[in-house]
Backbone bond lengths (Angstrom), bond angles and torsions (degrees), N, CA, C in turn:
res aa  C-N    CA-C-N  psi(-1)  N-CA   C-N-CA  omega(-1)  CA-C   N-CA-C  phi
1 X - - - 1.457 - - 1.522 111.63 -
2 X 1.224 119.91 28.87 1.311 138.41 178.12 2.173 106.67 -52.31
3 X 0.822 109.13 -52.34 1.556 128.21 157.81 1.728 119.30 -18.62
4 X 1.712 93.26 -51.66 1.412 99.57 179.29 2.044 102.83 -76.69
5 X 1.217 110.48 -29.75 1.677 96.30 -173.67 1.596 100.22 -103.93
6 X 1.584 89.25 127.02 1.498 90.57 -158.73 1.764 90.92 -135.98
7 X 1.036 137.31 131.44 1.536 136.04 156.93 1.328 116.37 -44.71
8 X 1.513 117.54 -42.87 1.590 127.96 -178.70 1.368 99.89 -72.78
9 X 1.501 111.09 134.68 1.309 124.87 175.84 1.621 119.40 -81.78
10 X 1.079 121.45 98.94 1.333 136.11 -171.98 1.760 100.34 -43.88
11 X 1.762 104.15 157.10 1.614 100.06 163.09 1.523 99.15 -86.16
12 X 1.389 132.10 -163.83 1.213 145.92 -120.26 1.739 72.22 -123.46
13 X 1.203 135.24 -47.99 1.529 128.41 -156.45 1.407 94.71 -67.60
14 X 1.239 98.38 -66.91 1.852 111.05 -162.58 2.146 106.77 -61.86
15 X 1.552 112.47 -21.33 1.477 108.53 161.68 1.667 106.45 -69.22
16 X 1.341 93.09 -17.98 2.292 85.33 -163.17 1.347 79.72 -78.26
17 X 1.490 133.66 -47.25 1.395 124.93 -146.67 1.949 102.95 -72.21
18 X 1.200 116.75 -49.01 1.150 132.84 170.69 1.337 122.37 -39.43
19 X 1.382 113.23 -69.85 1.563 132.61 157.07 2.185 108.27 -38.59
20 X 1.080 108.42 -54.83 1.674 116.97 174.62 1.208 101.75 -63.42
21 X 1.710 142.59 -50.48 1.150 124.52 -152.58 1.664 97.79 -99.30
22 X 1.230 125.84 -9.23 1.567 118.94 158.27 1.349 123.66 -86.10
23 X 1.419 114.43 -9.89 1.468 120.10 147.35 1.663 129.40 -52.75
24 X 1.897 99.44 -41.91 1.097 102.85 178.94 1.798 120.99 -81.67
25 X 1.963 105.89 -38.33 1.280 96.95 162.65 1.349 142.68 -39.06
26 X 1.586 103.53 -44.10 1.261 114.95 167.87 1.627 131.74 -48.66
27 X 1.451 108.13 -60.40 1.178 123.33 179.37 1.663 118.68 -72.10
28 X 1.434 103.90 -15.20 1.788 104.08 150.05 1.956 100.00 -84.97
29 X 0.604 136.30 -71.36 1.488 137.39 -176.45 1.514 96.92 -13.03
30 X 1.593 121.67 -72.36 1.382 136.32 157.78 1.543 132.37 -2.97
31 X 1.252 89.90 -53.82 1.536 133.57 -156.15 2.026 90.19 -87.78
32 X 0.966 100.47 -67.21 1.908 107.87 -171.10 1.546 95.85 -85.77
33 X 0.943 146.64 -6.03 2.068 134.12 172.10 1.434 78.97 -92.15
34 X 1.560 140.30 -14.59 1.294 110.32 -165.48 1.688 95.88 -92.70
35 X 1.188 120.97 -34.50 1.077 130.68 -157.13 2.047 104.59 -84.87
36 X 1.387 96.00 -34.12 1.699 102.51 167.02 1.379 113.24 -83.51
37 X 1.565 133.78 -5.19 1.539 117.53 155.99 1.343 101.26 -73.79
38 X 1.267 136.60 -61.00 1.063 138.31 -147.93 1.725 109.08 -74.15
39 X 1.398 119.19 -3.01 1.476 121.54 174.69 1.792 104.87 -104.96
40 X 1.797 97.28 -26.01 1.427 85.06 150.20 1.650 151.57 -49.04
41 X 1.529 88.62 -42.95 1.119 112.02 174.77 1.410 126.90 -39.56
42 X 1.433 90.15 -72.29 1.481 123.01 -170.56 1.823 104.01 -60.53
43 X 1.806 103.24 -47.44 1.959 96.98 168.59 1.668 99.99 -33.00
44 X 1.583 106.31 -76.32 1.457 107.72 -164.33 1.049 114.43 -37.69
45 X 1.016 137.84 -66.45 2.211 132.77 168.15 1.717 108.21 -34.73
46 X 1.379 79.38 -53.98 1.967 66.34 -177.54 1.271 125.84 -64.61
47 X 1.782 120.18 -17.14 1.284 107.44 -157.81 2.425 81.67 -85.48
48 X 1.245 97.36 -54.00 1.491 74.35 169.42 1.111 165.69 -61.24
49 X 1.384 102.21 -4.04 1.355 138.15 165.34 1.862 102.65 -64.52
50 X 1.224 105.89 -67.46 1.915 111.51 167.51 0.986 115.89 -43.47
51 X 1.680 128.03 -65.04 1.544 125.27 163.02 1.827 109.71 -32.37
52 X 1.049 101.52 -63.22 1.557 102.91 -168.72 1.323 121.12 -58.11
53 X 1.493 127.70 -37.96 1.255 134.92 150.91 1.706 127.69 -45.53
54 X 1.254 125.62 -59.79 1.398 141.27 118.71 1.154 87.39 29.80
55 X 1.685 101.44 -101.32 1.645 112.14 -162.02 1.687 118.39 -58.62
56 X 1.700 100.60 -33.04 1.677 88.97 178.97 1.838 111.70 -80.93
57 X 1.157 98.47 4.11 1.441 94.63 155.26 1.498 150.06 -99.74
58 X 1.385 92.88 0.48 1.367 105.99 175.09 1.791 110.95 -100.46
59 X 1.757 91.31 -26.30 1.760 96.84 -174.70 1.449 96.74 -70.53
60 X 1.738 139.92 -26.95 1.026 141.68 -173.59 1.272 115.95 -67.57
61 X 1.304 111.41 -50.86 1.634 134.18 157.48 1.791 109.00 -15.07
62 X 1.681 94.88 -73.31 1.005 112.05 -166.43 1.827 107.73 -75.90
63 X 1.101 128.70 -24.99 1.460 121.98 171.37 1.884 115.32 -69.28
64 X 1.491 90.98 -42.49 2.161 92.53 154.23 0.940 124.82 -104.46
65 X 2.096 106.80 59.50 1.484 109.27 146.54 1.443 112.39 -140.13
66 X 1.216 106.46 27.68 1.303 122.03 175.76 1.656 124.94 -30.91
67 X 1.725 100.04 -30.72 1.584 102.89 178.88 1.390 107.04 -109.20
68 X 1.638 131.66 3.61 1.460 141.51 -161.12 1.766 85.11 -127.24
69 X 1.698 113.59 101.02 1.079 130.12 173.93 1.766 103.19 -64.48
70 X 1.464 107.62 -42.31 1.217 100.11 -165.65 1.983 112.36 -80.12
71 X 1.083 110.46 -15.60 1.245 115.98 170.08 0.906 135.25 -64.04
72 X 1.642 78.14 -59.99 1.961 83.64 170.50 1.627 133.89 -53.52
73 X 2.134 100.47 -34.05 1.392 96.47 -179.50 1.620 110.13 -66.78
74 X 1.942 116.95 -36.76 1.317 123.02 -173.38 1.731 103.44 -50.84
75 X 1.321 123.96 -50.96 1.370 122.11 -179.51 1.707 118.53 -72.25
76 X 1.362 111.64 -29.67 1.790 91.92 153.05 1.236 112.18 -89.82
77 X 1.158 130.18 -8.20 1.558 105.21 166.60 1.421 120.42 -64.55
78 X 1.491 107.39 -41.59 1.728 119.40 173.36 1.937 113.35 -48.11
79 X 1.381 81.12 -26.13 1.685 94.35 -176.49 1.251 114.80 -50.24
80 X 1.650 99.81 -73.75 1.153 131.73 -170.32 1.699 105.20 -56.66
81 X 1.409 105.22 -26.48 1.621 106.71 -177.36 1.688 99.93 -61.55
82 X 1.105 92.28 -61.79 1.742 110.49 -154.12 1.927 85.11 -59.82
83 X 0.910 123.69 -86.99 1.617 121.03 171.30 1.055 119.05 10.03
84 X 1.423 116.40 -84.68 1.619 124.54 162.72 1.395 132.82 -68.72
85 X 1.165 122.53 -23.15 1.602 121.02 170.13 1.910 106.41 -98.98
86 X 1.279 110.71 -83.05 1.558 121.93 177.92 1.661 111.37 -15.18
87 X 1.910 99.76 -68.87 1.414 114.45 -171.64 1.630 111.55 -45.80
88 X 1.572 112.24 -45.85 1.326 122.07 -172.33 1.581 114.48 -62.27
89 X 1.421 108.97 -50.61 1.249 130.50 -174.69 1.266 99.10 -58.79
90 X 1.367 133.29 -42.71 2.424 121.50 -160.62 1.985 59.50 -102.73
91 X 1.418 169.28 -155.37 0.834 135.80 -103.43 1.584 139.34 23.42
92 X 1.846 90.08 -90.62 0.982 98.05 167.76 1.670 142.53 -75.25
93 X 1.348 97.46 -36.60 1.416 104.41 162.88 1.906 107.37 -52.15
94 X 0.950 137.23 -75.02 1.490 138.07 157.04 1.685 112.39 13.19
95 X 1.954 91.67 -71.46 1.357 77.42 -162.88 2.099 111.82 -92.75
96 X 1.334 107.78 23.61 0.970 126.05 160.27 1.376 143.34 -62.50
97 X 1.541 90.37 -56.83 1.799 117.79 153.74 1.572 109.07 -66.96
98 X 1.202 139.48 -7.16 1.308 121.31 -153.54 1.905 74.79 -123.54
99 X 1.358 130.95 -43.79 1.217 136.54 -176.59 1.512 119.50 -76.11
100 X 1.291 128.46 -12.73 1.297 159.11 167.18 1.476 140.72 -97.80
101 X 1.644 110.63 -32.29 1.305 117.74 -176.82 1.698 107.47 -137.33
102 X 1.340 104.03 -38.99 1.890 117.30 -157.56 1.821 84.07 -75.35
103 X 1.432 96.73 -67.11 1.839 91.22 175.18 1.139 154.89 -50.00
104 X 1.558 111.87 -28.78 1.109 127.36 177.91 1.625 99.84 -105.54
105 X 1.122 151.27 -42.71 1.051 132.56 131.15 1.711 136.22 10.25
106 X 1.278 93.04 -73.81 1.752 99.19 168.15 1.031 117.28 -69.81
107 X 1.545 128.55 -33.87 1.441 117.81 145.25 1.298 145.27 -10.91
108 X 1.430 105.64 -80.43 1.179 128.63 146.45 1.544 139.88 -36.87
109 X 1.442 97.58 -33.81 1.293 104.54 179.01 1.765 116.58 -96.77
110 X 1.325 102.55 -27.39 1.577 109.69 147.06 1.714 129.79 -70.97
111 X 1.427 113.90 -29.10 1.473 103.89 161.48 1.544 120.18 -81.50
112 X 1.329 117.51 -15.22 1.155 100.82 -176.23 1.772 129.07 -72.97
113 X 1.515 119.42 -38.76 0.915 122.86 174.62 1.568 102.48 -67.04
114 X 1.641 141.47 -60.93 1.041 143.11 -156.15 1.829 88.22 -56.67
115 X 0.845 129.06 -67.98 1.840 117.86 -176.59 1.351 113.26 -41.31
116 X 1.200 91.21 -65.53 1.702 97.08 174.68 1.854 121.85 -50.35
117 X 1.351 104.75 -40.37 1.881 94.46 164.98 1.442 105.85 -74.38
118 X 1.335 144.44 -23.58 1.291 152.50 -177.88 1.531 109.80 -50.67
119 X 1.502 108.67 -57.72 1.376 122.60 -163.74 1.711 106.37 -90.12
120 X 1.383 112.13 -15.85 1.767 110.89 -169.42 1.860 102.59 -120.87
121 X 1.690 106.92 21.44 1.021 102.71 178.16 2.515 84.29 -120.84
122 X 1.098 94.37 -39.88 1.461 77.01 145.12 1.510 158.26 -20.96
123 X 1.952 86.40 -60.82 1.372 111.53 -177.07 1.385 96.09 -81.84
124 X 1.217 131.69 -36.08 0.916 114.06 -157.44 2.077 118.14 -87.03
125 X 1.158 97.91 -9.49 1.411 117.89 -179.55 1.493 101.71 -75.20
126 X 1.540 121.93 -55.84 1.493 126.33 171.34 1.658 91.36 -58.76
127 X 1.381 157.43 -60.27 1.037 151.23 -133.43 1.989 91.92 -71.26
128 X 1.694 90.79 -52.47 1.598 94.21 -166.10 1.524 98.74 -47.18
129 X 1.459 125.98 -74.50 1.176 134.18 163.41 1.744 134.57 13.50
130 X 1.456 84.94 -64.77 1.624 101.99 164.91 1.706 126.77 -76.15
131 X 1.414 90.61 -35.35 1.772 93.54 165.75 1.538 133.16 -72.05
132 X 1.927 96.60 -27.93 1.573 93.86 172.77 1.211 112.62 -79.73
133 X 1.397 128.12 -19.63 1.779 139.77 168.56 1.482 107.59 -52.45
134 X 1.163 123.43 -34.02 1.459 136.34 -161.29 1.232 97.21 -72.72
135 X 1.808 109.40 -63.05 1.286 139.55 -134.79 1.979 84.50 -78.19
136 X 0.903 105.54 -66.95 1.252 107.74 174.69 1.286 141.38 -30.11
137 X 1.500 103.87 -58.84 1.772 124.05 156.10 1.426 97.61 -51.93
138 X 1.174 135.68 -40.41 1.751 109.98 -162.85 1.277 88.91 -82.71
139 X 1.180 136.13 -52.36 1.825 126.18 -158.19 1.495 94.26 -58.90
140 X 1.613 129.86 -22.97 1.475 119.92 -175.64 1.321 101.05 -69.44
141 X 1.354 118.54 -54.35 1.793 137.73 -164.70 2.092 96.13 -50.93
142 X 1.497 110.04 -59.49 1.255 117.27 177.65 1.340 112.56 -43.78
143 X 1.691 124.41 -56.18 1.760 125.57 163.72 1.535 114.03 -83.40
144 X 1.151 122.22 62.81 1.645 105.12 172.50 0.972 109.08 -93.81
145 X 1.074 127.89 44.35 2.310 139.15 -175.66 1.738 84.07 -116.46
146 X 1.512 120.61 -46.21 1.243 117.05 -151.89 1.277 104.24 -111.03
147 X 1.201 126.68 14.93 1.948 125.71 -171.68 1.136 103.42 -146.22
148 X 1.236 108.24 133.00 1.830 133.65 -164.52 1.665 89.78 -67.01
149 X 1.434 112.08 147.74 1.439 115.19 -178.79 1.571 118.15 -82.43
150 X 1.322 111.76 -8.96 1.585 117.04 161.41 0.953 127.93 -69.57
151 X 1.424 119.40 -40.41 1.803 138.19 177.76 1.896 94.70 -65.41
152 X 1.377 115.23 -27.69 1.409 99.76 -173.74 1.502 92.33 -91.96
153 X 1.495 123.68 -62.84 1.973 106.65 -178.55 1.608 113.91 -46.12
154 X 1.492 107.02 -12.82 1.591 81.83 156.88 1.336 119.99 -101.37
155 X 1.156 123.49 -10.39 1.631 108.95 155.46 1.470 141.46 -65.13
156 X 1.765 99.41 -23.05 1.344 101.24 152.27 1.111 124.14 -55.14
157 X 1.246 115.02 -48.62 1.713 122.73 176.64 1.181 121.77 -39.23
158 X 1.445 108.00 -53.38 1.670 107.71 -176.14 1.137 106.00 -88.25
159 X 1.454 126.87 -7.42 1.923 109.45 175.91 1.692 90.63 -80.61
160 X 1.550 142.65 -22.95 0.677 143.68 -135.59 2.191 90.54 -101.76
161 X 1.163 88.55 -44.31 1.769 104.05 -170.68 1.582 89.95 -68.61
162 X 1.345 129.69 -57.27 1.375 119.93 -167.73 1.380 118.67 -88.26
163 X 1.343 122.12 -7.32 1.548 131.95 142.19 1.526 118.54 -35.85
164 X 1.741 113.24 -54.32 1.293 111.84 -161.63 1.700 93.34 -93.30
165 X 1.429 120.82 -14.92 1.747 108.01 -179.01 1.439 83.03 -81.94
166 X 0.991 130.92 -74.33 1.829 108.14 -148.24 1.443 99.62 -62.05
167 X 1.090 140.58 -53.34 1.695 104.57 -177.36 1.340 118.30 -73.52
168 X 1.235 113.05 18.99 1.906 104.39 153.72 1.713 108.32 -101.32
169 X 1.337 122.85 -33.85 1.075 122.85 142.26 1.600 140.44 -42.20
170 X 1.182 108.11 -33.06 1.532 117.00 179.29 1.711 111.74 -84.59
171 X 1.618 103.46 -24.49 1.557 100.64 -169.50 1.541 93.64 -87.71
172 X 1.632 123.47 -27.85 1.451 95.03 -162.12 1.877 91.90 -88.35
173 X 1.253 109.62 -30.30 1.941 84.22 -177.80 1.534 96.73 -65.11
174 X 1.176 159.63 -94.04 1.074 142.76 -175.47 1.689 104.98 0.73
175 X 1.082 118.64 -94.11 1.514 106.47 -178.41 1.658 123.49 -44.83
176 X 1.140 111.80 -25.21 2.042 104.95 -175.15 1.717 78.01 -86.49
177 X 1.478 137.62 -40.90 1.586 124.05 -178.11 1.201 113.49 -36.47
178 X 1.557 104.89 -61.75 1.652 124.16 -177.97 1.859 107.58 -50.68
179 X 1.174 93.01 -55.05 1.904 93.43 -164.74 1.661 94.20 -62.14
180 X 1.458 121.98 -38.15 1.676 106.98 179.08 1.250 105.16 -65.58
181 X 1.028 128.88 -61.96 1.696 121.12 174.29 1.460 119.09 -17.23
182 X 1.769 104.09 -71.71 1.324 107.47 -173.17 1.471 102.95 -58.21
183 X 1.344 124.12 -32.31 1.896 98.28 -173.96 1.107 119.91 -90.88
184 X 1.678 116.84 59.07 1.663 124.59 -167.33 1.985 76.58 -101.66
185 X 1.202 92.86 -64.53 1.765 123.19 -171.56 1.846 91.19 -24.54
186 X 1.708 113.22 -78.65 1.309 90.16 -155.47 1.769 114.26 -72.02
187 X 0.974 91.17 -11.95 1.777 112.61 -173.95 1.327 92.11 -40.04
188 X 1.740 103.70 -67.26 1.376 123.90 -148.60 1.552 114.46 -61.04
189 X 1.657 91.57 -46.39 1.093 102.10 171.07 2.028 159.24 -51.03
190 X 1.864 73.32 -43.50 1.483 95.35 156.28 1.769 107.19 -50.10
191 X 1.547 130.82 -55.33 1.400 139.09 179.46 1.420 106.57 -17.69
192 X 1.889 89.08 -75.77 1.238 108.63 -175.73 1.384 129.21 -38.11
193 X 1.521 109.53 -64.74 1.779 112.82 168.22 1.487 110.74 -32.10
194 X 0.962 110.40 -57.23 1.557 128.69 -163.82 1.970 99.60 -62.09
195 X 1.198 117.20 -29.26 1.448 118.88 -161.58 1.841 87.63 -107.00
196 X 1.347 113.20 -54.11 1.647 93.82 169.54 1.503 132.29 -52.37
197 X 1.218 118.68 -39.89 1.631 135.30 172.68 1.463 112.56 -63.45
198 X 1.145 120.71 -43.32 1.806 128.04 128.89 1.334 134.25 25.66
199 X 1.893 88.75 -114.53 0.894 128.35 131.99 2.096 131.22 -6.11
200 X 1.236 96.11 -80.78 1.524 122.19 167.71 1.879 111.11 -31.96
201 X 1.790 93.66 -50.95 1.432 101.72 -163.94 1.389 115.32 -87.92
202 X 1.663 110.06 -28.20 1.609 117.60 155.08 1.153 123.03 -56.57
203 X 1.592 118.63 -47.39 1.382 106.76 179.47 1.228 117.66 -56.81
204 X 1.790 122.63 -51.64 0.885 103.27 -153.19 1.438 121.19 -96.21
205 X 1.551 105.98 28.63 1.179 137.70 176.49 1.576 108.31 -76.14
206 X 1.197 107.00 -64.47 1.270 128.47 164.48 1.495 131.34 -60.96
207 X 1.676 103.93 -14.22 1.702 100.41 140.00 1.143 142.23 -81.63
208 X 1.505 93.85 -23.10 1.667 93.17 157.17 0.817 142.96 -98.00
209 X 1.693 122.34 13.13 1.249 132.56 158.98 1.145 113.35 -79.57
210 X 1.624 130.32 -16.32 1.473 139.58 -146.90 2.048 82.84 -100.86
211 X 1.507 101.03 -49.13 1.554 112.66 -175.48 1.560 99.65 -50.90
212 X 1.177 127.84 -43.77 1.445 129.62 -159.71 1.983 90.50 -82.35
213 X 1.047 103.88 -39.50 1.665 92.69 -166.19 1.143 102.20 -86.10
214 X 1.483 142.54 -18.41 1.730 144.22 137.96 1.550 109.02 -20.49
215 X 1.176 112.99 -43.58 1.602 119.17 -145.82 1.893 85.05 -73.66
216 X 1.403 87.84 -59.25 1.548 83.52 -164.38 1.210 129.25 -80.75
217 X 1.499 109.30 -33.09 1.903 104.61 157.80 1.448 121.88 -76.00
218 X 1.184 135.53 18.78 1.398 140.25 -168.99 1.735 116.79 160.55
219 X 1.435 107.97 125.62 1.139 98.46 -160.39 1.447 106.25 -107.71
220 X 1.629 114.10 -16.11 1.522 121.15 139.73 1.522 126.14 -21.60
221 X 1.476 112.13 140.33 1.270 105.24 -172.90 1.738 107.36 -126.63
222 X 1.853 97.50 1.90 1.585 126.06 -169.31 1.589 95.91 -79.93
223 X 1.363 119.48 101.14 1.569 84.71 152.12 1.470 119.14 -87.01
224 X 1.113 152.35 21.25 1.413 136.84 128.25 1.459 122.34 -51.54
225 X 1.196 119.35 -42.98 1.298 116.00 167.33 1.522 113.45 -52.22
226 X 1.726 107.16 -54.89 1.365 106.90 -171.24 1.953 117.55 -57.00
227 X 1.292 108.19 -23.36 1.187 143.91 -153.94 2.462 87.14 -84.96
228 X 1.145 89.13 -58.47 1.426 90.73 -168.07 1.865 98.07 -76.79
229 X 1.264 117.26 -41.71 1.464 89.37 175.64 1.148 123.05 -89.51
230 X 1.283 138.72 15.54 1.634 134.02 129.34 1.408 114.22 -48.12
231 X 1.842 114.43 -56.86 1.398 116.34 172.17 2.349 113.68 -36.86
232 X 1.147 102.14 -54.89 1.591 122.66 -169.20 1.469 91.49 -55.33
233 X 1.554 97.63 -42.89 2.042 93.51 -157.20 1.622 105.44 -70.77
234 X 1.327 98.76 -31.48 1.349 102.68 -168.41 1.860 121.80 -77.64
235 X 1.528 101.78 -22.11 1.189 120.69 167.19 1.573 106.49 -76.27
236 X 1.018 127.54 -49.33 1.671 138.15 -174.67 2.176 99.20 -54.48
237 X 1.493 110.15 -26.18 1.203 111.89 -174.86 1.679 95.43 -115.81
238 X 0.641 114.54 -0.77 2.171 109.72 158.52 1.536 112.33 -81.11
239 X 1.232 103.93 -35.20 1.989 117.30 -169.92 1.659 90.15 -67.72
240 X 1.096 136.28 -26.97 1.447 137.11 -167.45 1.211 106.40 -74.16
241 X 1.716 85.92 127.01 2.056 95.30 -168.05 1.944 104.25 -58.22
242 X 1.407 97.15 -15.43 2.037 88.86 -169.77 1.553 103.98 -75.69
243 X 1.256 115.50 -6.62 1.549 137.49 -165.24 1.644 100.77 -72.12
244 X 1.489 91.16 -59.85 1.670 118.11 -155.70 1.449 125.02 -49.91
């Protein structure tokens, strides 16, 4: 938004337009940090919700293998994997995102509007200012049969005095608008690193917990293979006359 800070002094249209369309950036900016805490959120539930399922699927495993010695130990061993490695790992990853992005986030997303009404409730007080100066001088200009010609050169004056405060007022909230805007980006960003690198270290946490629980329920590393003897098993239990 480099565009909006400009050395050249804008006319009065192209400051309204400037000043309006960093009103609007903002209030989408507003609009999506509100909508990316709240998908934050919901990751964090979900990623434990998956962990947690995870485990009731392996303990399930292991309650229908009651007559398959070797299953049953491969599926509490998977247990015990996911328990101690998996559980720890969306743990920590969890409170990472919530210490990294969910928090500072709402931060952000609570300072931004409160500055931003701060600085354009400003403008807008100098704005009123200049309009009742205006408003005034013309109802003089409309009676100048009935109003002393001093009372009107001083109304020039003051449309003239509050002319030059609100557009010194209007250019710098426009510019402190702009500079809050632009520091959504690195703000945000810092989050991000922090939530990808994360990310990165859970997963690949969780491949090697997945590698370790491979080992012992299957020592295949094919899933086509794994893929075709489900296919075999499942045919081997269709051929069954209780099937038929």
């Amino acid at each position: 938004m480099n565009w909006i800070r400009s050395d050249k002094k804008p006319n009065s249209d192209t400051d309204e337009d400037a000043y309006q369309q960093t009103k609007t950036t903002l209030s989408s900016m507003e609009r999506n940090l509100s909508k990316l805490n709240e998908s934050l959120k919901k990751y964090s539930k979900q990623v434990q919700a998956v962990t947690n399922n995870e485990l009731q699927i392996f303990t399930e495993l292991s309650s229908n293998a009651e007559n398959d010695t070797e299953l049953r130990f491969s599926s509490m061993t998977a247990y015990s994997e996911l328990s101690s490695e998996m559980s720890s790992q969306a743990t920590q990853h969890i409170e990472i995102v919530n210490d990294c992005m969910v928090a500072p986030l709402k931060k952000f997303s609570k300072l931004l509007p409160n500055e931003a009404k701060d600085a354009m409730k400003v403008r807008e007080n100098f704005a009123g200012k200049y309009g009742s100066s205006k408003k005034t001088l013309e109802d003089m200009q409309r009676n100048r049969e009935r109003v002393m010609q001093y009372k009107i050169d001083k109304a020039e004056k003051d449309v003239q005095f509050h002319k030059t405060e609100f557009e010194k007022c209007n250019e710098t909230t426009v510019q402190e608008l702009a500079a809050l805007a632009d520091s959504c980006e690195p703000y945000v960003g810092v989050s991000f690193a922090a939530f990808a690198k994360s990310s990165e270290a859970y997963f690949d946490a969780n491949r090697k917990c997945c590698d370790k629980i491979l080992e012992q329920v299957d020592n295949s590393t094919s899933e086509n293979a794994l893929v075709n003897r489900i296919d075999a098993t499942f045919n081997e239990l269709s051929g069954l006359s209780i099937v038929a």
